[in-house]
N, C-alpha and C positions, 0 to 999 in steps of 0.2 A: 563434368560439363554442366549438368544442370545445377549444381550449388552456383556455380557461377553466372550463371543465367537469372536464376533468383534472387541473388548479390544485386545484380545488375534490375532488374527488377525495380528490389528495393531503392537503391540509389536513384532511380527514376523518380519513382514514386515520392520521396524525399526533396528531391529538386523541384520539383512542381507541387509541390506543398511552401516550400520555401519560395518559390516564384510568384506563389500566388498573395505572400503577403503584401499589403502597401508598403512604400520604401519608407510613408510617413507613421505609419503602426510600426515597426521595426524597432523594439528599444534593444540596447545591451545591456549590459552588467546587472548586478543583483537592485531590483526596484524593493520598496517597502512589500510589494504585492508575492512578488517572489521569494521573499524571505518569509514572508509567513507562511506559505505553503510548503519550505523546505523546511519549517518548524513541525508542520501536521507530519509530513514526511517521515523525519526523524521519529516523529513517536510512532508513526505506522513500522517505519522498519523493526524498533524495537520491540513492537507486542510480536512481530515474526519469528525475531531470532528468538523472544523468549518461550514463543510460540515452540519454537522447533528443538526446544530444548527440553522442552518438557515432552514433548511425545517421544522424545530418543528418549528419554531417562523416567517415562513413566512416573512424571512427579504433578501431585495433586495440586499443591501450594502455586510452583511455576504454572501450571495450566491458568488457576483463577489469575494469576498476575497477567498472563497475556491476554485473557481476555476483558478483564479492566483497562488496561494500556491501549488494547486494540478499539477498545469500545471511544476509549478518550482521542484519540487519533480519528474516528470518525467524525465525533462531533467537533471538532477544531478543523478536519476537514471540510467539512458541511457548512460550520460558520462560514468558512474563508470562501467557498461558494457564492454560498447566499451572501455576502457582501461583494466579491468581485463585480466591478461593470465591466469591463473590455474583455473583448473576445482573446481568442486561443494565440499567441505573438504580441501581446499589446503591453508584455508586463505585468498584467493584472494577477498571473501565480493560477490562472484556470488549471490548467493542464497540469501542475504542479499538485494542486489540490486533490484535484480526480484520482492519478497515482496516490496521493497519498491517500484514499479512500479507499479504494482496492488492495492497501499496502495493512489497513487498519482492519478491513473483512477477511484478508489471507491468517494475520495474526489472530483473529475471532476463529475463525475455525480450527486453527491450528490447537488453541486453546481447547475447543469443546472436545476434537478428536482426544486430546493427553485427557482432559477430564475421563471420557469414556471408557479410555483405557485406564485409567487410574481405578475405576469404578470396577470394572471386571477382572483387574486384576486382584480387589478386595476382595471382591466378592469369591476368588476360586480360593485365596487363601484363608476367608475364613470358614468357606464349604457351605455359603450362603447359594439356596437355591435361586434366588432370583433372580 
């Protein structure tokens, strides 16, 4: 009963985010502004997965790669930011950008955690006390 409650909730919550846009800020389909931030997007999702590849399989190489890829996903985030003007609904890829910022920080840490472990698991195999 209460998943359903919160379901319902959310959908509220939703509707009146959506209500409260102007009919005349309202765009559809993919603008220039939205394709560039599902460009940041894509490379945030990819420093994740490679992110998340490397701490399951304890690889050094895949850790610096995601956190390169993540690092570059932020700054192409960031740009598309600092260039957006129109607010969150207007096309301009804002809210698009922001996930893909957070999409680029998940993949950075993902990275430094496989680095760490990569690091200590050197360190037990070569009976490195440090």
């Amino acid at each position: 009963m209460q998943f359903r409650m919160r379901i319902g909730m959310l959908f509220m919550a939703g509707v009146c985010v959506l209500g409260a846009t102007p009919a005349s800020a309202a765009v559809r389909g993919i603008t220039s502004g939205r394709l560039g931030a599902i460009g940041a997007l894509v490379v945030g999702l990819i420093s994740v997965v490679i992110g998340w590849l490397a701490v399951a399989r304890s690889g050094r190489r895949g850790a610096i790669v995601a956190l390169a890829v993540g690092l570059i996903g932020i700054v192409l985030s960031g740009l598309h930011l600092a260039r957006a003007t129109g607010a969150i609904g207007t096309g301009s890829g804002r809210l698009g950008a922001i996930v893909a910022l957070v999409m680029g920080l998940i993949g950075m840490v993902l990275g430094v955690s496989a680095l760490a472990r990569s690091r200590r698991t050197a360190a037990r195999l070569t009976g490195d006390g440090r």
